[in-house]
Each structure stands twice: as C-alpha cells, then as structure tokens.
PyMOL Python script that loads the backbone (N, CA, C, O; Angstrom):
from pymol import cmd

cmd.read_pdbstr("""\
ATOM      1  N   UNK A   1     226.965 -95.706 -10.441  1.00  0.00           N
ATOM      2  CA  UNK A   1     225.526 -95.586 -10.583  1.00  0.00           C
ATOM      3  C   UNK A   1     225.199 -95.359 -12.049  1.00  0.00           C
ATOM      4  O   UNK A   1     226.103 -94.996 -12.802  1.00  0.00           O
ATOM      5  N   UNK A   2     223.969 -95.548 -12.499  1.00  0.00           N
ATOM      6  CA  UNK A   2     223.450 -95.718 -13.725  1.00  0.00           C
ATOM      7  C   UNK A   2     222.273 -94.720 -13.943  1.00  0.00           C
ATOM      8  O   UNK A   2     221.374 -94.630 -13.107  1.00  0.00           O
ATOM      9  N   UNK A   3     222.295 -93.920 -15.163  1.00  0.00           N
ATOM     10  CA  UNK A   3     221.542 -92.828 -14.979  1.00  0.00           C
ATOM     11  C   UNK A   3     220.873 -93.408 -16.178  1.00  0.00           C
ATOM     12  O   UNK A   3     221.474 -94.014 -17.066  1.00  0.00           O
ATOM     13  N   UNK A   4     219.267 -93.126 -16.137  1.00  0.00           N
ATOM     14  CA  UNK A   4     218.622 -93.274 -16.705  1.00  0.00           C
ATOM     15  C   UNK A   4     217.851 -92.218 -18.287  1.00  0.00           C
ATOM     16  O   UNK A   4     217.449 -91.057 -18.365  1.00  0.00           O
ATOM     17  N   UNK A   5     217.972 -93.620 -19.548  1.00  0.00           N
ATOM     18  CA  UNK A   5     217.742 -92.275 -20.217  1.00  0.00           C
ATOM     19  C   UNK A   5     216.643 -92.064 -20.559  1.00  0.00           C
ATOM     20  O   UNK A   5     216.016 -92.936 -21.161  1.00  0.00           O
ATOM     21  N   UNK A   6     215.877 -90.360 -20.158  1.00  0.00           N
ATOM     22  CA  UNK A   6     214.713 -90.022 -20.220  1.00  0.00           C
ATOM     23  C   UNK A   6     213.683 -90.738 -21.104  1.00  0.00           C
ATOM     24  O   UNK A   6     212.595 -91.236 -20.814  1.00  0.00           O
ATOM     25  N   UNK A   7     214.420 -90.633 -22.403  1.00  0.00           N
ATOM     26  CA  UNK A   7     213.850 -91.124 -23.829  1.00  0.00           C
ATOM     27  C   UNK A   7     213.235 -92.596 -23.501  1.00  0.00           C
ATOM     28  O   UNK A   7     212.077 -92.838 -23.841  1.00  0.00           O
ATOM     29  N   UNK A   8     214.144 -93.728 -22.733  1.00  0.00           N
ATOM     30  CA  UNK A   8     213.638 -94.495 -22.539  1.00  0.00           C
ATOM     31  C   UNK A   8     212.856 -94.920 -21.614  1.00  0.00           C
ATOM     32  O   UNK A   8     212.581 -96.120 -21.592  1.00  0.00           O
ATOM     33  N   UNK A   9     212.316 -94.027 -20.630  1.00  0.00           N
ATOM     34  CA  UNK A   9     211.704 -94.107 -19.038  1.00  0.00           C
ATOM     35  C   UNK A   9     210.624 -94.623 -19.488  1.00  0.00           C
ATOM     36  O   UNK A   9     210.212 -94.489 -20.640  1.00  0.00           O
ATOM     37  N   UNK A  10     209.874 -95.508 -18.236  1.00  0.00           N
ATOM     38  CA  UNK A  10     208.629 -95.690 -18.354  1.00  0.00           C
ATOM     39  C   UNK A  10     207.589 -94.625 -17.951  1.00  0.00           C
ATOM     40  O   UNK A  10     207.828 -93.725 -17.145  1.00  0.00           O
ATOM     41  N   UNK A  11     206.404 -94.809 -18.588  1.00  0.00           N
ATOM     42  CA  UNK A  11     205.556 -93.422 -18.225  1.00  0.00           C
ATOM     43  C   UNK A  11     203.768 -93.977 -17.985  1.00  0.00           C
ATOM     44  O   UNK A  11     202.973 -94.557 -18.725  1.00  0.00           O
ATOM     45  N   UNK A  12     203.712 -93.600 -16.971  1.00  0.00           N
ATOM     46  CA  UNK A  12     202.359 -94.472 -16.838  1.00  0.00           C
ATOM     47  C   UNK A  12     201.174 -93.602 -17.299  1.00  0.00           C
ATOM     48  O   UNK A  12     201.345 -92.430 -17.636  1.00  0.00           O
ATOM     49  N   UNK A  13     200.112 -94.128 -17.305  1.00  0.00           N
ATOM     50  CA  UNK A  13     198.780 -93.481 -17.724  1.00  0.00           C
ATOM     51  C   UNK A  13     198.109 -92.622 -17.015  1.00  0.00           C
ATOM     52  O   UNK A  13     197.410 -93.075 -16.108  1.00  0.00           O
ATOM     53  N   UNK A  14     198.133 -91.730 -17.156  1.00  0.00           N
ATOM     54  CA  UNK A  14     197.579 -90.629 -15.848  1.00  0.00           C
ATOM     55  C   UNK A  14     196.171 -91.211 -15.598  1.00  0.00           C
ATOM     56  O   UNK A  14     195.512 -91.789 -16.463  1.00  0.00           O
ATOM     57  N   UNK A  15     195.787 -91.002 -14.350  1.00  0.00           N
ATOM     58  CA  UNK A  15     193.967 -91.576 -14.496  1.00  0.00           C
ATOM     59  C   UNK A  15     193.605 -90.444 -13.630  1.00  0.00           C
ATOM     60  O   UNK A  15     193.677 -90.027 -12.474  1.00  0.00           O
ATOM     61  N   UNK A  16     193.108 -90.125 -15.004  1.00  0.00           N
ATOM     62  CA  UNK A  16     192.104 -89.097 -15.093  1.00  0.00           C
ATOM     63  C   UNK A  16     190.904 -88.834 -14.326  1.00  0.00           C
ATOM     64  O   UNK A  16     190.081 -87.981 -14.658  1.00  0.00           O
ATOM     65  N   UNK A  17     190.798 -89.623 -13.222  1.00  0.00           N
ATOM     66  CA  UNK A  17     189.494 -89.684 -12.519  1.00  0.00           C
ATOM     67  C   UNK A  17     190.099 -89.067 -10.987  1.00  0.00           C
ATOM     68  O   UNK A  17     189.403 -88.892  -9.987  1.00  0.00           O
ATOM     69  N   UNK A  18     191.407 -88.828 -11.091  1.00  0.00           N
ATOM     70  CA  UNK A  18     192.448 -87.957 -10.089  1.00  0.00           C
ATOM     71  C   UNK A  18     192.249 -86.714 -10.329  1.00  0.00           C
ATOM     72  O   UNK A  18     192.118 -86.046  -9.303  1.00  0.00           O
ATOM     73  N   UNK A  19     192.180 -86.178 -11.244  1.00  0.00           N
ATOM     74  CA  UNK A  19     192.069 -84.378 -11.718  1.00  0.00           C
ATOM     75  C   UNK A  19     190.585 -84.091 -12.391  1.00  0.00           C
ATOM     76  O   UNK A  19     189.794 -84.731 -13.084  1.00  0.00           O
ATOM     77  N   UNK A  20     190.649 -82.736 -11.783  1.00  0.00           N
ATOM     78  CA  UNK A  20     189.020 -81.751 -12.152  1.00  0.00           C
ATOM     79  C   UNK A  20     189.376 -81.680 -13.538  1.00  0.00           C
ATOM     80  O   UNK A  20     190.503 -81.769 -14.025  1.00  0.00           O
ATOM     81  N   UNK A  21     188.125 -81.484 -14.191  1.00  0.00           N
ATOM     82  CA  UNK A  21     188.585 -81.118 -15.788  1.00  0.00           C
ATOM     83  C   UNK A  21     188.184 -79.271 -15.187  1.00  0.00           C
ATOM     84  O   UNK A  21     187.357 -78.706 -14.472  1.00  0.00           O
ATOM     85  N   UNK A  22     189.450 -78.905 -16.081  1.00  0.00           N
ATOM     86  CA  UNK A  22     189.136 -77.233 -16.261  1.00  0.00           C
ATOM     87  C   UNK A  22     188.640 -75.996 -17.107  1.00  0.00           C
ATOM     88  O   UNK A  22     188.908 -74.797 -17.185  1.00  0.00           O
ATOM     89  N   UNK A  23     187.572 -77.118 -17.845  1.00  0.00           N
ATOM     90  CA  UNK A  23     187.011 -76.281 -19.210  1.00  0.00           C
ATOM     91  C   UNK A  23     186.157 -75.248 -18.116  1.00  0.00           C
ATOM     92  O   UNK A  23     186.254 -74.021 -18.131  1.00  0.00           O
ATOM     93  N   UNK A  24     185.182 -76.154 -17.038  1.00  0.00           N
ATOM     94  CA  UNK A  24     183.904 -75.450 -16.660  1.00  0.00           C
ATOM     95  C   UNK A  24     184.378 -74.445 -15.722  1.00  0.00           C
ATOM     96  O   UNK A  24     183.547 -73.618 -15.348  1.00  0.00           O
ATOM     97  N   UNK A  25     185.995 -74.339 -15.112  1.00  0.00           N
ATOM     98  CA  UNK A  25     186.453 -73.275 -14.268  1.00  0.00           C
ATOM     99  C   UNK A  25     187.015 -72.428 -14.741  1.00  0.00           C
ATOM    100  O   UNK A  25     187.328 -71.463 -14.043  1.00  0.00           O
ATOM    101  N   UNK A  26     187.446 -72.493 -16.485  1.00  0.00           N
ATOM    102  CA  UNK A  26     187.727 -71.386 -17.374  1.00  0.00           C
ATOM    103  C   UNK A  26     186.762 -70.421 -17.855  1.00  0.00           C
ATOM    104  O   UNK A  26     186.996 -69.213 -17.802  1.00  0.00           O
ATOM    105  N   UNK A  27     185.384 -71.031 -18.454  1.00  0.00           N
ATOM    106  CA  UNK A  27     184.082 -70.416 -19.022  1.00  0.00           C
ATOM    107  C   UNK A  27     183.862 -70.001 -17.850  1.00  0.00           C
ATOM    108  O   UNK A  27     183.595 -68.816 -18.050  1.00  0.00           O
ATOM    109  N   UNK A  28     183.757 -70.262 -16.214  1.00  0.00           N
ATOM    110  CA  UNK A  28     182.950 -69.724 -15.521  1.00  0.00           C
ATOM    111  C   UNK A  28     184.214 -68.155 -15.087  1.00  0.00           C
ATOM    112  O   UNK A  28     183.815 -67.028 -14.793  1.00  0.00           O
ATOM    113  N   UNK A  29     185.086 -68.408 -15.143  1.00  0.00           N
ATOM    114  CA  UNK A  29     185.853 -66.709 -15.016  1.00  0.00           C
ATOM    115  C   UNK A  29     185.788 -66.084 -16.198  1.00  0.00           C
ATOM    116  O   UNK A  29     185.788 -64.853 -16.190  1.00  0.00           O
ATOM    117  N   UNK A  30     185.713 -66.877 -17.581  1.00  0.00           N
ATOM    118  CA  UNK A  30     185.302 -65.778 -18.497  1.00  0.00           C
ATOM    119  C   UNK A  30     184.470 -65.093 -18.466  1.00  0.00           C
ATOM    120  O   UNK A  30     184.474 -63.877 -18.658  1.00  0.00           O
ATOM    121  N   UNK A  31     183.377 -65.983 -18.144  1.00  0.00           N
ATOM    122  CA  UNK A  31     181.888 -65.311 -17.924  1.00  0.00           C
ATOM    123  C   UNK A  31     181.622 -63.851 -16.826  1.00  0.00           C
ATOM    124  O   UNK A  31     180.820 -62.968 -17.130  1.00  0.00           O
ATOM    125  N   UNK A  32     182.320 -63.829 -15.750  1.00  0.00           N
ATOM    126  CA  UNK A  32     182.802 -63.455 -15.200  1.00  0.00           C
ATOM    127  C   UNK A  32     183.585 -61.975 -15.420  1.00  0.00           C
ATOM    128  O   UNK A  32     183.331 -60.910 -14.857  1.00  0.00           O
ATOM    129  N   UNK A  33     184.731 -62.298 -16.532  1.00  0.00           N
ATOM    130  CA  UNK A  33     185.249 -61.172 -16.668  1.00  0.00           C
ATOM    131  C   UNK A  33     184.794 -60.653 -18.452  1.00  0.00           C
ATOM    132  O   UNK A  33     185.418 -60.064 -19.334  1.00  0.00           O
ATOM    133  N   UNK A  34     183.979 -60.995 -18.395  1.00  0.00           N
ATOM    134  CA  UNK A  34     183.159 -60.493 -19.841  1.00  0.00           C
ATOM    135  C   UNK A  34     181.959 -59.832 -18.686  1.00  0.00           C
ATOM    136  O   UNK A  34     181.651 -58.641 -18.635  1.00  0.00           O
ATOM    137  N   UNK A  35     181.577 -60.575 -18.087  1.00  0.00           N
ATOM    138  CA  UNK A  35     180.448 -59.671 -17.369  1.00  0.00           C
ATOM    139  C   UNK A  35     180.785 -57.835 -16.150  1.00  0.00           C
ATOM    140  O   UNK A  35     180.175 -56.769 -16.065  1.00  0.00           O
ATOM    141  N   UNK A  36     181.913 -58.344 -15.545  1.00  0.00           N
ATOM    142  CA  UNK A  36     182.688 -57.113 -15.252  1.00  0.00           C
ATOM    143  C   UNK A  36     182.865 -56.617 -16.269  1.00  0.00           C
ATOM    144  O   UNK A  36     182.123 -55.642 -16.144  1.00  0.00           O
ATOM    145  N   UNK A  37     183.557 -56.474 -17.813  1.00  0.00           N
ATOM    146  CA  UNK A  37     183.853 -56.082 -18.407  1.00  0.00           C
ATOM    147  C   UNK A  37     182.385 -54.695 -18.966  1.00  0.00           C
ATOM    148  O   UNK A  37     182.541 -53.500 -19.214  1.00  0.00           O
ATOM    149  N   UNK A  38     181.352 -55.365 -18.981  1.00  0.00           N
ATOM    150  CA  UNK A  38     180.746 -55.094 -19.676  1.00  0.00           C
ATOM    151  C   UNK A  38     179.857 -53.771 -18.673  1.00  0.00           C
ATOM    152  O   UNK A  38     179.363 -52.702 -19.033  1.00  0.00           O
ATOM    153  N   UNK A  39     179.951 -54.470 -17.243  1.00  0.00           N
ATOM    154  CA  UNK A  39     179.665 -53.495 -16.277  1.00  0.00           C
ATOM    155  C   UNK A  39     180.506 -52.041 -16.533  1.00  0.00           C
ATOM    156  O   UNK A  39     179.965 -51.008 -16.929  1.00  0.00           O
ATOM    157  N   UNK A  40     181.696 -52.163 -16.273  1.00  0.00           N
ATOM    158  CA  UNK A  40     182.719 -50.989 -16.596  1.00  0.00           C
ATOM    159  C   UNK A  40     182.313 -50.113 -17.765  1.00  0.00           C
ATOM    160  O   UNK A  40     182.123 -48.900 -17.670  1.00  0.00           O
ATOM    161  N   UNK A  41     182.200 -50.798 -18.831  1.00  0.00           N
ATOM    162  CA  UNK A  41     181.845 -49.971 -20.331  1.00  0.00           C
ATOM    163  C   UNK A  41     180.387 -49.137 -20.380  1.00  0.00           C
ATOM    164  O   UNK A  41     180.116 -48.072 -20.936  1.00  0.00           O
ATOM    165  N   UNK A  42     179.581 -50.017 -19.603  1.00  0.00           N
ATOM    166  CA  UNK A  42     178.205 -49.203 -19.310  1.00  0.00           C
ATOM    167  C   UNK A  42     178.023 -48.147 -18.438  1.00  0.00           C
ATOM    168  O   UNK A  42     177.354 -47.123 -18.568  1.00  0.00           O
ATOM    169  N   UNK A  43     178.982 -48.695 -17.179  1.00  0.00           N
ATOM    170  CA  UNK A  43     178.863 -47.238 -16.081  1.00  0.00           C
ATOM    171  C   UNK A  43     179.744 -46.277 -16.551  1.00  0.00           C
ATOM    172  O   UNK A  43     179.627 -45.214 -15.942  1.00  0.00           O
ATOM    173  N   UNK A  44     180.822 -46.281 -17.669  1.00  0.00           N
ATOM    174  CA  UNK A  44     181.506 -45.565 -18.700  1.00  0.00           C
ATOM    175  C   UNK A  44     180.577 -44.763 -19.160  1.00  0.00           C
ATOM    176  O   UNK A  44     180.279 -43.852 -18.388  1.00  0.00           O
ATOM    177  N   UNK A  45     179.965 -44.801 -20.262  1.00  0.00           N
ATOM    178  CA  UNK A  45     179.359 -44.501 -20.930  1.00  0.00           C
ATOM    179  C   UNK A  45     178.091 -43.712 -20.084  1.00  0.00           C
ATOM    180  O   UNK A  45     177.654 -42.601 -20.386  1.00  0.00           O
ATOM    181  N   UNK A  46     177.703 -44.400 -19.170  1.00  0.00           N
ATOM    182  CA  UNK A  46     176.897 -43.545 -18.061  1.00  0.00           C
ATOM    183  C   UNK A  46     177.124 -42.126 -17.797  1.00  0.00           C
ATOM    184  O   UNK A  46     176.556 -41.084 -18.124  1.00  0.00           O
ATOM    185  N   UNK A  47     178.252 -42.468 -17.022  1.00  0.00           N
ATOM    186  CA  UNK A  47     178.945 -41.150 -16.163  1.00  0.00           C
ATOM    187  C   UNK A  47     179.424 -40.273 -17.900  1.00  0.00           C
ATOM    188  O   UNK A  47     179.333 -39.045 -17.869  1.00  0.00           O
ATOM    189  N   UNK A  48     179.819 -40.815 -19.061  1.00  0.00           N
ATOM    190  CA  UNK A  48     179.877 -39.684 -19.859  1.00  0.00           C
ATOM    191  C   UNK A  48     178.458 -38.942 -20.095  1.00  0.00           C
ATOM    192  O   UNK A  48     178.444 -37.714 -20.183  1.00  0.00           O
ATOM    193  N   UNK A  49     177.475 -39.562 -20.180  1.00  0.00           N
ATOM    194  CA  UNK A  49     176.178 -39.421 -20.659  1.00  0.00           C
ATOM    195  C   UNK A  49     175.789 -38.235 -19.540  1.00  0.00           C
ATOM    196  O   UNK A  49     175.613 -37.110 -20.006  1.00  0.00           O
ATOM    197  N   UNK A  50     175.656 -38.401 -18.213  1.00  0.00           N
ATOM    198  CA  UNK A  50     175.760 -37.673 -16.764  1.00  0.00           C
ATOM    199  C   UNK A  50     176.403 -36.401 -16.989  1.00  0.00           C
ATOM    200  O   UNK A  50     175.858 -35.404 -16.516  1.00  0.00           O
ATOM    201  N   UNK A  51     177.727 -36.253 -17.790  1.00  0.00           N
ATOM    202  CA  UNK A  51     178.590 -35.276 -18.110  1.00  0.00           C
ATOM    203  C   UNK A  51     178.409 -34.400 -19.065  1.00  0.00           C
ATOM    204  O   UNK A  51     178.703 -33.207 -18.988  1.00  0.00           O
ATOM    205  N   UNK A  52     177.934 -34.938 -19.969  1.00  0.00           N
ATOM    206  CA  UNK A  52     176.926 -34.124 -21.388  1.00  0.00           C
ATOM    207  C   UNK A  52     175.964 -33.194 -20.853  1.00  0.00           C
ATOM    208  O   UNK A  52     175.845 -31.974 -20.971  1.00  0.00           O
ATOM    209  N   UNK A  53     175.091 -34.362 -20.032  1.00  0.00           N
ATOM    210  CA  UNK A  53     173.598 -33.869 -20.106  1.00  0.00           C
ATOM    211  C   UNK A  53     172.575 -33.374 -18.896  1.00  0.00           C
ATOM    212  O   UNK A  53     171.446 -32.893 -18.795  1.00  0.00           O
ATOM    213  N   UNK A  54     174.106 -33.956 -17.700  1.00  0.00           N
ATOM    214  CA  UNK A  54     173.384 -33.314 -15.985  1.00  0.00           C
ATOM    215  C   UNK A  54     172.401 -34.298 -15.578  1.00  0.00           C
ATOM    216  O   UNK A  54     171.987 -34.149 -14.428  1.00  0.00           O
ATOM    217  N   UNK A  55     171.651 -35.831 -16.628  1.00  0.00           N
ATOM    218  CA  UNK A  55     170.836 -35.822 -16.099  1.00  0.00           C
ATOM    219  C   UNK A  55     171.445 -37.576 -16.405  1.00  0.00           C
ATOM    220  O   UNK A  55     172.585 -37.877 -16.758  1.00  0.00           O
ATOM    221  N   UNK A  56     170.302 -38.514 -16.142  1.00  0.00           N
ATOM    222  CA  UNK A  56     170.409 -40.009 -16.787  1.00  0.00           C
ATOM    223  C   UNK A  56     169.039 -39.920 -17.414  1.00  0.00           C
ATOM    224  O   UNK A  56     168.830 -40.466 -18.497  1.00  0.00           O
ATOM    225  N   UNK A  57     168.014 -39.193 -16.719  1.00  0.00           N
ATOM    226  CA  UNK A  57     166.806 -39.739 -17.538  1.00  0.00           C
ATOM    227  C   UNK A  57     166.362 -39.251 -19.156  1.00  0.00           C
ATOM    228  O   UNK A  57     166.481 -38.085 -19.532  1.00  0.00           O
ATOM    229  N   UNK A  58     165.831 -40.367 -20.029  1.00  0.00           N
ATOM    230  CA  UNK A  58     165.769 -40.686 -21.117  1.00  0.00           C
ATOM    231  C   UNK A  58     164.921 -39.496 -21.747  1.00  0.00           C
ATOM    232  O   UNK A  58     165.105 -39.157 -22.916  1.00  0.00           O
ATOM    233  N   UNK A  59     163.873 -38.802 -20.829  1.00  0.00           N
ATOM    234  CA  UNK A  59     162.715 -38.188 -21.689  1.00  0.00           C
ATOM    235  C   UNK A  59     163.485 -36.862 -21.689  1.00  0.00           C
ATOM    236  O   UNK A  59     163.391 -36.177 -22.707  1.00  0.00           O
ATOM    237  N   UNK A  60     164.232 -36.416 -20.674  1.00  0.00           N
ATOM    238  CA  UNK A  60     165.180 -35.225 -20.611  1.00  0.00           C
ATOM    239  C   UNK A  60     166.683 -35.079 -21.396  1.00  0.00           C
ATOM    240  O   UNK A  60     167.202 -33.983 -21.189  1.00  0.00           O
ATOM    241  N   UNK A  61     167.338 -35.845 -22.117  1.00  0.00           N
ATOM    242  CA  UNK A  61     167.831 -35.850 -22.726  1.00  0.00           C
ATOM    243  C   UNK A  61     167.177 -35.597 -23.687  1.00  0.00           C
ATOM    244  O   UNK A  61     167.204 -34.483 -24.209  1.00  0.00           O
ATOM    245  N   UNK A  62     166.004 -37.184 -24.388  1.00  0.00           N
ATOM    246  CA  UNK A  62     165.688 -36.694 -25.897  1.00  0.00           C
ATOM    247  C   UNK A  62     165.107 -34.817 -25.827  1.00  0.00           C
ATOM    248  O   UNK A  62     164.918 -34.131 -26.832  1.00  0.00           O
ATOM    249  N   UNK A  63     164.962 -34.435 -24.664  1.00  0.00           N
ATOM    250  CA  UNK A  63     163.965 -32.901 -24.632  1.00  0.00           C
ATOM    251  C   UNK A  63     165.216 -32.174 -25.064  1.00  0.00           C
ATOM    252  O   UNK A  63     165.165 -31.250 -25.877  1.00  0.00           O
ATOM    253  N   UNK A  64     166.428 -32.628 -24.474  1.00  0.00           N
ATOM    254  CA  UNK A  64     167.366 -31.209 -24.863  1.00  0.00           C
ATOM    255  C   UNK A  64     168.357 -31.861 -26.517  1.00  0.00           C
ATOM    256  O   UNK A  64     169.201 -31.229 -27.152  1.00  0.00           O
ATOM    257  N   UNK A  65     167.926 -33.027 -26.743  1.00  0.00           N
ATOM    258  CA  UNK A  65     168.558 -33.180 -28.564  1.00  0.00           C
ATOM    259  C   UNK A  65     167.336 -32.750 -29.268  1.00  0.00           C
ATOM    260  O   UNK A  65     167.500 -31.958 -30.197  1.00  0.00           O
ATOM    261  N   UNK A  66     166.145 -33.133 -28.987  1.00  0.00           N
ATOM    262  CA  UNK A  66     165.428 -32.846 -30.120  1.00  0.00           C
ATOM    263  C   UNK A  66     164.384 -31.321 -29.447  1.00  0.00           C
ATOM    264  O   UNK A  66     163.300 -31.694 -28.997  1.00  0.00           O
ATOM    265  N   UNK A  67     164.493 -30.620 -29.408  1.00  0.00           N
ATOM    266  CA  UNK A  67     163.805 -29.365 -28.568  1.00  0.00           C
ATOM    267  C   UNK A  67     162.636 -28.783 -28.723  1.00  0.00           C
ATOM    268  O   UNK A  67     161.926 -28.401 -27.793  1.00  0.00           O
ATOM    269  N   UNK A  68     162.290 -28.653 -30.321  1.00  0.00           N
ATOM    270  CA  UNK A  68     161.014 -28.700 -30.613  1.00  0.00           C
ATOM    271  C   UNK A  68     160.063 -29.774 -30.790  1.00  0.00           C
ATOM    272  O   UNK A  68     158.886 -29.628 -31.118  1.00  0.00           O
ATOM    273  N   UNK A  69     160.763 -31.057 -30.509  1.00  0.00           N
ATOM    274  CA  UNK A  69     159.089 -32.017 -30.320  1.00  0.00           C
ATOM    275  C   UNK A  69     159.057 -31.823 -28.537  1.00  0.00           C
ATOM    276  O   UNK A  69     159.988 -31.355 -27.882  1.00  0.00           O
ATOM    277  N   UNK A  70     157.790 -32.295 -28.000  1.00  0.00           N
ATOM    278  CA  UNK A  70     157.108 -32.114 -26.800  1.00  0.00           C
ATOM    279  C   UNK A  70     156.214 -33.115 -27.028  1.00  0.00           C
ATOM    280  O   UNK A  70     155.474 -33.022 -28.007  1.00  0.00           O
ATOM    281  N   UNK A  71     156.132 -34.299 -26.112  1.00  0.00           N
ATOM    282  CA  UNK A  71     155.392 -35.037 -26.101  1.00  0.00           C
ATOM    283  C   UNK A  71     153.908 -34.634 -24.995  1.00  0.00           C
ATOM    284  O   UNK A  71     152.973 -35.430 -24.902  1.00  0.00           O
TER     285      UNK A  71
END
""", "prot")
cmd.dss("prot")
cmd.show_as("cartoon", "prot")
cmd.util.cbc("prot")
cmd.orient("prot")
C-alpha cells in the first residue's frame, strides 16, 4: 500500500455557506459577560455602601458625610 504525502494532498475549498460565522456569537457572550460583570461590581459596591452607612438612600448618606448642611 501507498501512503500518501500530506504535503502533497489535495485540499478542497471549504464553502462557507456550510458554517455560521462566529463574530455575532462571540460579541453577543461578551456583551453578556461585561454586562454580568458589571452587575457584580455594582451590587459590590452596594452592599459595601449598605455596610458603611445602614442605609442605600442618597439624601441619608449625603446627611451623615456632610452634617451641617440640611436641605
């Protein structure tokens, strides 16, 4: 038997109209895990904020950094 050498094999043209392109299924899990990502860092920063200050709301915080203004 006769073994063939790779180097010289024939190689046909892939057609491309057989396969998904995978740019738009890469951007759409980036998007994805940039958007989880970004969830995590905020409810982070939350629950530290919660831990400081007992509270989330905005007018009760600035009341206990800045103490003598009173709106």
């Amino acid at each position: 038997h006769s073994e063939e050498d790779p180097a010289s094999a024939e190689y046909h043209a892939i057609d491309k109209d057989k396969y998904a392109n995978p740019l738009p299924h890469v951007l759409m899990l980036t998007a994805i895990v940039v958007g989880v990502s970004t969830l995590g860092l905020a409810l982070a920063i939350s629950q530290k904020i919660y831990r400081s200050f007992g509270t989330l709301e905005e007018d009760e915080i600035l009341n206990e950094l800045r103490p003598g203004e009173h709106d």
